[in-house]
N, CA, C and O atoms as a GROMACS GRO file, in nm:
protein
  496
    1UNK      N    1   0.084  -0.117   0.000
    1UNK     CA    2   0.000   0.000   0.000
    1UNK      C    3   0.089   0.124   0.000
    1UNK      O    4   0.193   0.136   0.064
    2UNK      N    5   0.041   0.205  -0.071
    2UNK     CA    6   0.151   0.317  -0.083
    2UNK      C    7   0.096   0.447  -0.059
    2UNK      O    8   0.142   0.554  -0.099
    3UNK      N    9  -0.019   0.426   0.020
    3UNK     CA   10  -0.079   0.524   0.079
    3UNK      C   11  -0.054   0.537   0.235
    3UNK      O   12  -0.056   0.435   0.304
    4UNK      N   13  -0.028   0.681   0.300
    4UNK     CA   14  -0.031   0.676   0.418
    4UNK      C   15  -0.169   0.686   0.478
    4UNK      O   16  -0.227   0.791   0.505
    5UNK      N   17  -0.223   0.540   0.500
    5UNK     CA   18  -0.348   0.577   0.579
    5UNK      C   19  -0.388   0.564   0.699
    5UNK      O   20  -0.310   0.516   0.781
    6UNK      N   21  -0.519   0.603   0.736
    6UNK     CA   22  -0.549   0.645   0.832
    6UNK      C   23  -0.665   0.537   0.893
    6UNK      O   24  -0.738   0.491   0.805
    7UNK      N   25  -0.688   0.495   1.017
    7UNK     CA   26  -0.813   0.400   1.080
    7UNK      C   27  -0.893   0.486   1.228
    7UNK      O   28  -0.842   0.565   1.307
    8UNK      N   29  -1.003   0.442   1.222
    8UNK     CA   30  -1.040   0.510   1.303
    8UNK      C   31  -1.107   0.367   1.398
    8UNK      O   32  -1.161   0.262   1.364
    9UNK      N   33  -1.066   0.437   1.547
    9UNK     CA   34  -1.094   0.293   1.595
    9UNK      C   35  -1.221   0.409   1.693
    9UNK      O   36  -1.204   0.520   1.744
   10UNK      N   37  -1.333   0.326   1.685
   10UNK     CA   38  -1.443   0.416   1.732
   10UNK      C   39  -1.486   0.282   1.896
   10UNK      O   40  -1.555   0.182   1.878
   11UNK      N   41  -1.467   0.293   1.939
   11UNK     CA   42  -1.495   0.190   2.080
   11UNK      C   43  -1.558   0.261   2.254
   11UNK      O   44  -1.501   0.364   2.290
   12UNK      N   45  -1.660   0.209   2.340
   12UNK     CA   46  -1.650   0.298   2.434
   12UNK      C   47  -1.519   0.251   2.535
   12UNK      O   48  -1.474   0.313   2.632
   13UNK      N   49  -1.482   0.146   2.489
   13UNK     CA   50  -1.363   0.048   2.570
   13UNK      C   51  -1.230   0.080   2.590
   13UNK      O   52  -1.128   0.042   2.535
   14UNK      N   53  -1.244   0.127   2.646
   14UNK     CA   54  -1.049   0.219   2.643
   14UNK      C   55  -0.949   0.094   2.580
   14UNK      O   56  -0.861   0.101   2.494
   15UNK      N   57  -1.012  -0.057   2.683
   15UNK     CA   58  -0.908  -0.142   2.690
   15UNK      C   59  -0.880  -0.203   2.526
   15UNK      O   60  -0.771  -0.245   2.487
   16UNK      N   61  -1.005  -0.197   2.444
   16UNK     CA   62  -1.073  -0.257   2.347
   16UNK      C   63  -0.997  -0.155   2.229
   16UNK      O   64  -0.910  -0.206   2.157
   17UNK      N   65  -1.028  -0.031   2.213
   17UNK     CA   66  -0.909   0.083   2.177
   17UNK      C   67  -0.754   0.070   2.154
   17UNK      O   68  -0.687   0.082   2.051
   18UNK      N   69  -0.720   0.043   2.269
   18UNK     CA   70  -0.561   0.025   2.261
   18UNK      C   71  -0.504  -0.083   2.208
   18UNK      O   72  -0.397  -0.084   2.147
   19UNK      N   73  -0.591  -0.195   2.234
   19UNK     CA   74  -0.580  -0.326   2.158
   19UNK      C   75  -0.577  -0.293   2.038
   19UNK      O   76  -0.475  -0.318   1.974
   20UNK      N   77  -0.661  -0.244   1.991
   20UNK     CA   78  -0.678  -0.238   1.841
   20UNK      C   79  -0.509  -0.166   1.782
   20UNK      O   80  -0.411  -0.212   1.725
   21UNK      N   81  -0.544  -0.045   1.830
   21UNK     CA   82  -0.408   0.071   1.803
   21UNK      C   83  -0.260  -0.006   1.800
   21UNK      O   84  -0.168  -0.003   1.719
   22UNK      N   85  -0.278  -0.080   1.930
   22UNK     CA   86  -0.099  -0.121   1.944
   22UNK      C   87  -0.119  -0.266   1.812
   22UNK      O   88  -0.019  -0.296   1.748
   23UNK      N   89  -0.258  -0.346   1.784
   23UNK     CA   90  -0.219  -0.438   1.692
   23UNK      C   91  -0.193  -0.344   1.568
   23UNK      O   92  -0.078  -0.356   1.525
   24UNK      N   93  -0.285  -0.238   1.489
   24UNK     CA   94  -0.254  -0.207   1.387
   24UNK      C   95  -0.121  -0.184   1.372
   24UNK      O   96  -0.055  -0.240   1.284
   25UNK      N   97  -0.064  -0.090   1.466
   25UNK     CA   98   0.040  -0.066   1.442
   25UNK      C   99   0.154  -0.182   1.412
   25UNK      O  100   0.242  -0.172   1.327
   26UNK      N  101   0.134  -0.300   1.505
   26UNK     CA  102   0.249  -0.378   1.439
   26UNK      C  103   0.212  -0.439   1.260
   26UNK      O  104   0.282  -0.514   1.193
   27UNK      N  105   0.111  -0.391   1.232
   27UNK     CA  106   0.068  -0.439   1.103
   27UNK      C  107   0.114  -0.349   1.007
   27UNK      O  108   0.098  -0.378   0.889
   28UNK      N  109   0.172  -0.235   1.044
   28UNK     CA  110   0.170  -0.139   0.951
   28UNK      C  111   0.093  -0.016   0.922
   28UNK      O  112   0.136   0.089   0.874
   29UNK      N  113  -0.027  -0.045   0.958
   29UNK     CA  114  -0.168   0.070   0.980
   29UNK      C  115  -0.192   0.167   1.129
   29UNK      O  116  -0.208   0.139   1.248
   30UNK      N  117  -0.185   0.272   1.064
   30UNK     CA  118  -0.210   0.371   1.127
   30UNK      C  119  -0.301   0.401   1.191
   30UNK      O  120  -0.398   0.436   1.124
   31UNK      N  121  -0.319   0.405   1.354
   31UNK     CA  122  -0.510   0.400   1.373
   31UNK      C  123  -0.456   0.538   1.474
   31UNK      O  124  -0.344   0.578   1.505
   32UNK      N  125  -0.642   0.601   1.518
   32UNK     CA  126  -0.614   0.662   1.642
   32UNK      C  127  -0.781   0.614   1.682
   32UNK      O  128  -0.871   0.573   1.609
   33UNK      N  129  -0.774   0.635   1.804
   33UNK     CA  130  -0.901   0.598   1.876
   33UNK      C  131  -0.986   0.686   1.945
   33UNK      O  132  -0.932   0.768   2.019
   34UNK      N  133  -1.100   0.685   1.936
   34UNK     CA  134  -1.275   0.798   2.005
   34UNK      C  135  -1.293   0.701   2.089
   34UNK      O  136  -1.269   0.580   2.085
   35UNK      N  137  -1.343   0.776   2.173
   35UNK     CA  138  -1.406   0.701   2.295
   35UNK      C  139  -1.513   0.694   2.239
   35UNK      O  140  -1.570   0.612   2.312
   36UNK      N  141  -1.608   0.727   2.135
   36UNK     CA  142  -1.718   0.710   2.138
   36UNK      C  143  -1.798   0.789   1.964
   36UNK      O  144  -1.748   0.890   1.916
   37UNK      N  145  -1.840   0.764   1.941
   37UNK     CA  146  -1.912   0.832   1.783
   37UNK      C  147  -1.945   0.978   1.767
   37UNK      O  148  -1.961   1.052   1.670
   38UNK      N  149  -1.949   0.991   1.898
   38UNK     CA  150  -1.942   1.172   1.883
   38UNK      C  151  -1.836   1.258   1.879
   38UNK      O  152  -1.823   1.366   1.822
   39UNK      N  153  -1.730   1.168   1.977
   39UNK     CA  154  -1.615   1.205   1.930
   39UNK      C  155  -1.549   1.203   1.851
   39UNK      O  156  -1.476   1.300   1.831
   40UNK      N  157  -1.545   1.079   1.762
   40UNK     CA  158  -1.529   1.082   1.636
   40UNK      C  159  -1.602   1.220   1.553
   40UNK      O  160  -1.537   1.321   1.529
   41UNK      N  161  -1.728   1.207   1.519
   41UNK     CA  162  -1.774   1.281   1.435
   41UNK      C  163  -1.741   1.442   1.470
   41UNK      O  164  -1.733   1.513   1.370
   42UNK      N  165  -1.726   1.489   1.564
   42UNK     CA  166  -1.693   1.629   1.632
   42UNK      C  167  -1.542   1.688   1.602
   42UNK      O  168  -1.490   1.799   1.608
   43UNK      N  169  -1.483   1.504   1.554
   43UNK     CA  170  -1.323   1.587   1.503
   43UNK      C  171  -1.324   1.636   1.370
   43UNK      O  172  -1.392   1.582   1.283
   44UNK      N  173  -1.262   1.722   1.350
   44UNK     CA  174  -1.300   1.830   1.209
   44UNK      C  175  -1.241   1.748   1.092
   44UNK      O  176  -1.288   1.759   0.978
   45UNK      N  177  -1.151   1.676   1.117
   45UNK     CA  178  -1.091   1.608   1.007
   45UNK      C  179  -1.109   1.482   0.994
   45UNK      O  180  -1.026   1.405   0.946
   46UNK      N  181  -1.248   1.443   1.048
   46UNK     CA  182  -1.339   1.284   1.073
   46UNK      C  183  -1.320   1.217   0.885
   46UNK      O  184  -1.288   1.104   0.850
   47UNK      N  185  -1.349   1.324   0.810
   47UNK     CA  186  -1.389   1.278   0.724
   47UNK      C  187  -1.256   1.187   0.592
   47UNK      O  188  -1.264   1.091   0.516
   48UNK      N  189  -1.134   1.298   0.632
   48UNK     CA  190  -0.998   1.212   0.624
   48UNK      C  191  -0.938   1.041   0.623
   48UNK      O  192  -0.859   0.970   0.561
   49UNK      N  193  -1.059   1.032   0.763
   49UNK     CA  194  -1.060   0.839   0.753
   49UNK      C  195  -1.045   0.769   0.692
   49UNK      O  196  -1.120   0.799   0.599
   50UNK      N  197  -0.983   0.658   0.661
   50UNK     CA  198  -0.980   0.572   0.543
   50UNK      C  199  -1.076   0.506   0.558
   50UNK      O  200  -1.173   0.520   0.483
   51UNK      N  201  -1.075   0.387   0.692
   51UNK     CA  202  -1.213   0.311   0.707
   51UNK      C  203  -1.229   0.350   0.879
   51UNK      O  204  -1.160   0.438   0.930
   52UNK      N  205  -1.315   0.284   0.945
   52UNK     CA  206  -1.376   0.304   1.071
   52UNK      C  207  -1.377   0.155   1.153
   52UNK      O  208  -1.438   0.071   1.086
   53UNK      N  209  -1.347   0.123   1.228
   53UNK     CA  210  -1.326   0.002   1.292
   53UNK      C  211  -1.439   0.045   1.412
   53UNK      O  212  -1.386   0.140   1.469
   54UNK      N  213  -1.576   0.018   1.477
   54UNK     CA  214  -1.658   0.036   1.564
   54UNK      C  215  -1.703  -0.091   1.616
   54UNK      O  216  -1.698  -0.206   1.573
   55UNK      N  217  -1.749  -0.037   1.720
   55UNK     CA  218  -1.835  -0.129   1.859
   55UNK      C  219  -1.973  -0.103   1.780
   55UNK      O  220  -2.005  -0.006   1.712
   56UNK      N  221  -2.030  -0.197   1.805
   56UNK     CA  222  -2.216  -0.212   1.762
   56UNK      C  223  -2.252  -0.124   1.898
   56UNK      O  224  -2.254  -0.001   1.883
   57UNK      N  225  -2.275  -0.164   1.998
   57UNK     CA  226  -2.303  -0.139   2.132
   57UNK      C  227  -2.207   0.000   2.203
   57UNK      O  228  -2.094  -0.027   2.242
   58UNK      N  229  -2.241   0.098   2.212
   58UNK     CA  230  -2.233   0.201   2.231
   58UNK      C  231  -2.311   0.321   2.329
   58UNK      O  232  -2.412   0.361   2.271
   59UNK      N  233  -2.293   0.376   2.441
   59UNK     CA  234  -2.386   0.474   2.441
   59UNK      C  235  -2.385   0.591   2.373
   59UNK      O  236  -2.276   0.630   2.333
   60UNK      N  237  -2.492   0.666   2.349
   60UNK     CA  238  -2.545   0.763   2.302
   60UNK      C  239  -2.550   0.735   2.161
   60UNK      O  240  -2.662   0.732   2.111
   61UNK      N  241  -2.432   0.710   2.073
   61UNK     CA  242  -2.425   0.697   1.943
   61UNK      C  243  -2.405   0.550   1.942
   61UNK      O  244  -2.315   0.510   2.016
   62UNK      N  245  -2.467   0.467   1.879
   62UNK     CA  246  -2.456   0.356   1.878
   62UNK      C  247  -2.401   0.300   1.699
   62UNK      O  248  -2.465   0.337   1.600
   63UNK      N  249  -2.264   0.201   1.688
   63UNK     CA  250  -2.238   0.195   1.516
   63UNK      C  251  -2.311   0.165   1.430
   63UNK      O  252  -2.264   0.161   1.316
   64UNK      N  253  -2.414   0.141   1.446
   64UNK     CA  254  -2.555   0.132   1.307
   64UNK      C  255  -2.601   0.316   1.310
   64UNK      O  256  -2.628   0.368   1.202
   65UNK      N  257  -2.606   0.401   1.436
   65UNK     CA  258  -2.629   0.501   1.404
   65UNK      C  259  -2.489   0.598   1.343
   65UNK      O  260  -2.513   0.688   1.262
   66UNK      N  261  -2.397   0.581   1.371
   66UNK     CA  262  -2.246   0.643   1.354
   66UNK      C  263  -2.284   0.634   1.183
   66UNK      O  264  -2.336   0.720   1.112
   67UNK      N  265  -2.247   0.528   1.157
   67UNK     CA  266  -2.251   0.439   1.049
   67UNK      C  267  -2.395   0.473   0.902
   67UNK      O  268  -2.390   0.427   0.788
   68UNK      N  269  -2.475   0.539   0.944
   68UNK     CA  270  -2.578   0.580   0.909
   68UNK      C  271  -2.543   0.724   0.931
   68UNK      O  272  -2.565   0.765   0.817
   69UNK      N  273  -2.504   0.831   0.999
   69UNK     CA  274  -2.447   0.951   0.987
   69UNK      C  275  -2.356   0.984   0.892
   69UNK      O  276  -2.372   1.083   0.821
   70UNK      N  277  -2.231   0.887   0.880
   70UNK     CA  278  -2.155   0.890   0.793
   70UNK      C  279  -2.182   0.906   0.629
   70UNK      O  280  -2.128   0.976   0.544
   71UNK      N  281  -2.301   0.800   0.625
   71UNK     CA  282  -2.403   0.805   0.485
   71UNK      C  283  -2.487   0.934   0.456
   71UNK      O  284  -2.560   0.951   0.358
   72UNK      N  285  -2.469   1.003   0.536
   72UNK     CA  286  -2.603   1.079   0.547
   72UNK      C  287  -2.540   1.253   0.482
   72UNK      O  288  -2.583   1.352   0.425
   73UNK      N  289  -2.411   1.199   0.540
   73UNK     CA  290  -2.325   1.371   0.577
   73UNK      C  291  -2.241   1.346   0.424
   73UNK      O  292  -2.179   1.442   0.378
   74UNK      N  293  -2.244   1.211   0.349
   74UNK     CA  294  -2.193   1.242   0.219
   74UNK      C  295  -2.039   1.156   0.260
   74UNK      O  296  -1.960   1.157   0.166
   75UNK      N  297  -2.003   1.106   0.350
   75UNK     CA  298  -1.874   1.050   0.398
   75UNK      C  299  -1.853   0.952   0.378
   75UNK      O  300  -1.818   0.884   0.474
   76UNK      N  301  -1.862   0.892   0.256
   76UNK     CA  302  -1.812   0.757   0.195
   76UNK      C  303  -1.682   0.666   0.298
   76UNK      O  304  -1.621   0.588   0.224
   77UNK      N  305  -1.655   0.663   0.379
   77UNK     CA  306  -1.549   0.621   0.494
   77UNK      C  307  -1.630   0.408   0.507
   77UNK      O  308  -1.744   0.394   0.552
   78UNK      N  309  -1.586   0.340   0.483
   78UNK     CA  310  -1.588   0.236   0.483
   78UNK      C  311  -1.571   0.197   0.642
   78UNK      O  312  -1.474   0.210   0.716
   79UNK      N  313  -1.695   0.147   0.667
   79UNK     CA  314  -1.703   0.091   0.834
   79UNK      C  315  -1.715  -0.054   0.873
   79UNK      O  316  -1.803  -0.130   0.834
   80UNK      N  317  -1.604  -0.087   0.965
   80UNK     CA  318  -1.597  -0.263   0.998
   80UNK      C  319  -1.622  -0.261   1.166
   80UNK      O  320  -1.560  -0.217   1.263
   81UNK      N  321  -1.781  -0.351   1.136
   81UNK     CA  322  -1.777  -0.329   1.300
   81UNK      C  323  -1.728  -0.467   1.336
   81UNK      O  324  -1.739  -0.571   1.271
   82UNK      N  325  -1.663  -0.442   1.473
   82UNK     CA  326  -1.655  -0.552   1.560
   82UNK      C  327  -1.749  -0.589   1.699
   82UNK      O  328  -1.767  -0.498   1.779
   83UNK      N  329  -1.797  -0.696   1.721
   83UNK     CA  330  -1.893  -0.680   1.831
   83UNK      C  331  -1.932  -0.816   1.889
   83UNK      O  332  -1.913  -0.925   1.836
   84UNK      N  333  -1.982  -0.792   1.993
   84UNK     CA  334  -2.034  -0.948   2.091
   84UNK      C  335  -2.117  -1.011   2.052
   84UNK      O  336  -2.122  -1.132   2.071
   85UNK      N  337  -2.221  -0.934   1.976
   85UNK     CA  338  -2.360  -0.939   1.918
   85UNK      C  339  -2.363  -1.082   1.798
   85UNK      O  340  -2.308  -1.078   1.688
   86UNK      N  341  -2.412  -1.156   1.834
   86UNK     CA  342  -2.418  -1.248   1.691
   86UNK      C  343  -2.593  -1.230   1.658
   86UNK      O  344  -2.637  -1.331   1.604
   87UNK      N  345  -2.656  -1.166   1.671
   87UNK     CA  346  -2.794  -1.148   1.611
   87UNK      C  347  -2.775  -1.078   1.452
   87UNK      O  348  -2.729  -0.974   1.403
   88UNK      N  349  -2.852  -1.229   1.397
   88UNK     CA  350  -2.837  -1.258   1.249
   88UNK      C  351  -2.898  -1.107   1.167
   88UNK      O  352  -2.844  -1.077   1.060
   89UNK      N  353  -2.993  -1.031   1.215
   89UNK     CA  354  -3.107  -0.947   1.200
   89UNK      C  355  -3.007  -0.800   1.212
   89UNK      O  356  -3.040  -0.699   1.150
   90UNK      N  357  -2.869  -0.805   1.310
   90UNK     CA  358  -2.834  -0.668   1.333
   90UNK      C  359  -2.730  -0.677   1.222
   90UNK      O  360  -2.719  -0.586   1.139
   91UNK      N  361  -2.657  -0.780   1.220
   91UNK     CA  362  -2.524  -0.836   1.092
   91UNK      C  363  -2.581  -0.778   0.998
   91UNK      O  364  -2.525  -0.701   0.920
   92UNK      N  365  -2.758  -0.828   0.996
   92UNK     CA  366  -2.794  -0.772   0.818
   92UNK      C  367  -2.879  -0.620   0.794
   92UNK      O  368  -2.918  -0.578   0.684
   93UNK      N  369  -2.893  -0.562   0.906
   93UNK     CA  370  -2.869  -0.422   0.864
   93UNK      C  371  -2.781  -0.323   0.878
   93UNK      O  372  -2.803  -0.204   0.856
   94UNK      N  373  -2.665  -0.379   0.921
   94UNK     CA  374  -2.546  -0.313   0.930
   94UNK      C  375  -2.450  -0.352   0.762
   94UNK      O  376  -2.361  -0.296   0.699
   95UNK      N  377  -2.544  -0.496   0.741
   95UNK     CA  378  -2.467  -0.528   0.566
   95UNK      C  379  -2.505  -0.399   0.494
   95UNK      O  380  -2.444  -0.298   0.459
   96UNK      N  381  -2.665  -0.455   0.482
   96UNK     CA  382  -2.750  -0.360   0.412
   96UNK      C  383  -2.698  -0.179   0.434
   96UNK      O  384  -2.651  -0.129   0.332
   97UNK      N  385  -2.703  -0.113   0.525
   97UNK     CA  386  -2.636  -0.032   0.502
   97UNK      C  387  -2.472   0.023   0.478
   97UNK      O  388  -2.428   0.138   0.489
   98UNK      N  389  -2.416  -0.077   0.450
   98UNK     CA  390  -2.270  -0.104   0.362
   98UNK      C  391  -2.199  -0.097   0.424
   98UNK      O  392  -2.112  -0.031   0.366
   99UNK      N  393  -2.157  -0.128   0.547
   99UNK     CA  394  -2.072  -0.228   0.614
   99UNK      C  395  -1.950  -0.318   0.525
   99UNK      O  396  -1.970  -0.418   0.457
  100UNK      N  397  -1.859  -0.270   0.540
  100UNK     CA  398  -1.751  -0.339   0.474
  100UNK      C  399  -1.701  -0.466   0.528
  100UNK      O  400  -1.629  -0.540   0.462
  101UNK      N  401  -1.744  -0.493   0.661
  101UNK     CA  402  -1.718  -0.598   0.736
  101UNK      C  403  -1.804  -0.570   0.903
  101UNK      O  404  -1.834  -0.469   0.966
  102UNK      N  405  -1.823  -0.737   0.928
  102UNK     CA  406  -1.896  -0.721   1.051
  102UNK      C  407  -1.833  -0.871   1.128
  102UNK      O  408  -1.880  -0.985   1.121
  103UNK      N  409  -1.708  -0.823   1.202
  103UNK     CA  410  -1.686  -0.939   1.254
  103UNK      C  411  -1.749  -0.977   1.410
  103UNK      O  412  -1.818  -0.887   1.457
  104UNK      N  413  -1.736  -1.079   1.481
  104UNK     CA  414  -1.812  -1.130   1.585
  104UNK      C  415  -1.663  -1.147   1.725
  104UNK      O  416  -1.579  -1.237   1.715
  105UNK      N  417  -1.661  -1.086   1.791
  105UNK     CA  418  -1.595  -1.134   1.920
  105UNK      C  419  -1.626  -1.258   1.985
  105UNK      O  420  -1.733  -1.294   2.035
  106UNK      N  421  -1.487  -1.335   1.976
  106UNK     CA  422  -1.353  -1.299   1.968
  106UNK      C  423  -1.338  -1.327   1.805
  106UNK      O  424  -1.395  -1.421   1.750
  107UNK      N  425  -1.252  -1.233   1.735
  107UNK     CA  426  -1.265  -1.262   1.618
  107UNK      C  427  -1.080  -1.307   1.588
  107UNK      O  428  -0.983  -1.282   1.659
  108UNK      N  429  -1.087  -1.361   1.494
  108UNK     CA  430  -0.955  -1.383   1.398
  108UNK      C  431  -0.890  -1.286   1.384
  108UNK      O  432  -0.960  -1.190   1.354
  109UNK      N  433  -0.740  -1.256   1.396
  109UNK     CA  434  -0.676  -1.108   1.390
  109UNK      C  435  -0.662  -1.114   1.197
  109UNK      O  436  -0.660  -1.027   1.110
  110UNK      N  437  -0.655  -1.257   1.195
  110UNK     CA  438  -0.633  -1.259   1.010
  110UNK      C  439  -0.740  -1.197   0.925
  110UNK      O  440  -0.727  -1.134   0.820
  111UNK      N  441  -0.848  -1.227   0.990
  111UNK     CA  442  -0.994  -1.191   0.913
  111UNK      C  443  -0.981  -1.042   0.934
  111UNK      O  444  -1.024  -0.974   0.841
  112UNK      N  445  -0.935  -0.984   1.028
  112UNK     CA  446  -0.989  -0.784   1.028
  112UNK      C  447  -0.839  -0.764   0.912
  112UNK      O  448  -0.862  -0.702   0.809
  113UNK      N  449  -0.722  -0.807   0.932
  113UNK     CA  450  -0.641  -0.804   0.829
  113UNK      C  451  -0.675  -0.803   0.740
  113UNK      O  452  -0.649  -0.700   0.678
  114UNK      N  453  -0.728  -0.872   0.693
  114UNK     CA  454  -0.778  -0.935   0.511
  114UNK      C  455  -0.879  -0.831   0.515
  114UNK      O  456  -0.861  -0.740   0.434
  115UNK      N  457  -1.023  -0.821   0.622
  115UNK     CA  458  -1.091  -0.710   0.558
  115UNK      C  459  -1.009  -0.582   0.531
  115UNK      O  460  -1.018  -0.528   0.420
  116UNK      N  461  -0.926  -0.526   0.633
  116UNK     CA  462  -0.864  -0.392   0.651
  116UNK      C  463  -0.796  -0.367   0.501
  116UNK      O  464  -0.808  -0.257   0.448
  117UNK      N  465  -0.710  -0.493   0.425
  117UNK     CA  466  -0.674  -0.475   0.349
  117UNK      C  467  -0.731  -0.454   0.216
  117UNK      O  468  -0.680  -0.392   0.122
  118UNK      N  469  -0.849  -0.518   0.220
  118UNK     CA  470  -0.972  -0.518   0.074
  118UNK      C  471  -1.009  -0.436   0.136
  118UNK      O  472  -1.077  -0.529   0.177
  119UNK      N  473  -1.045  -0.328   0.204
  119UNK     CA  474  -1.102  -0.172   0.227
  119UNK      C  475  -1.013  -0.119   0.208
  119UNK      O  476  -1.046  -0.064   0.103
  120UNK      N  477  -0.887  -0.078   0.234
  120UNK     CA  478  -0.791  -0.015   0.164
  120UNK      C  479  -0.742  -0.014   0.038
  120UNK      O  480  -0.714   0.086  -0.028
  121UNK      N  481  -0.732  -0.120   0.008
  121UNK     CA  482  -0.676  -0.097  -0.149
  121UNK      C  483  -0.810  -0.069  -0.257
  121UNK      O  484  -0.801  -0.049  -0.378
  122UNK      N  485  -0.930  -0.074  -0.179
  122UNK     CA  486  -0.983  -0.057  -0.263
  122UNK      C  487  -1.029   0.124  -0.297
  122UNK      O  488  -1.096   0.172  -0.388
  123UNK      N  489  -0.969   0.180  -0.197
  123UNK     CA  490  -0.947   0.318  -0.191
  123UNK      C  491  -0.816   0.421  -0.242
  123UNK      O  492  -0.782   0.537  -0.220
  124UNK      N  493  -0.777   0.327  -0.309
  124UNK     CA  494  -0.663   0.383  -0.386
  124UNK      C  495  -0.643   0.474  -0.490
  124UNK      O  496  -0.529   0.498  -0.530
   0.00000   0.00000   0.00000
């Protein structure tokens, strides 16, 4: 990849956050982390994102609503949620509204790889 990009790790989990951050980084990918979807969206340069890595389960902003803002405001930003949730019904309106990936905790570090990487290159 010969782009310097950017991940947005959207989580209310501090612990869940840093995980993410210290793995991207040994991968090569650049992340920074929101405590939460408002924080995200409130940073001025939200829209910069390459893709969005989110929690389903959230207060106030929850990632089907984040995720649906993003669509709304014109922010094409490619979103992969991760979450506890295996309800078949939330997977498929988080597809349906274009979800680049929806993995299930505990997930495969290979599988957010492989998605992270088919969302990136496909932004080239």
């Amino acid at each position: 990849m010969s782009k310097a990009w950017m991940i947005a790790i959207v989580d209310d989990d501090a612990a869940v956050r840093e995980a993410l951050v210290d793995f991207l980084q040994v991968e090569d990918l650049p992340a920074r982390s929101f405590a939460g979807a408002a924080d995200f969206l409130a940073d001025p340069a939200f829209r910069d994102f390459d893709c969005v890595i989110t929690d389903l389960r959230m207060p106030d902003i929850d990632g089907l609503e984040l995720q649906r803002r993003l669509c709304a405001c014109g922010a094409p930003i490619p979103v992969i949620f991760i979450t506890s949730t295996s309800e078949e019904a939330t997977r498929a309106r988080a597809m349906q509204g274009g979800a680049a990936g929806f993995l299930t905790k505990p997930f495969d570090d290979a599988t957010l790889i492989a998605t992270l990487r088919a969302v990136l290159g496909g932004r080239r």
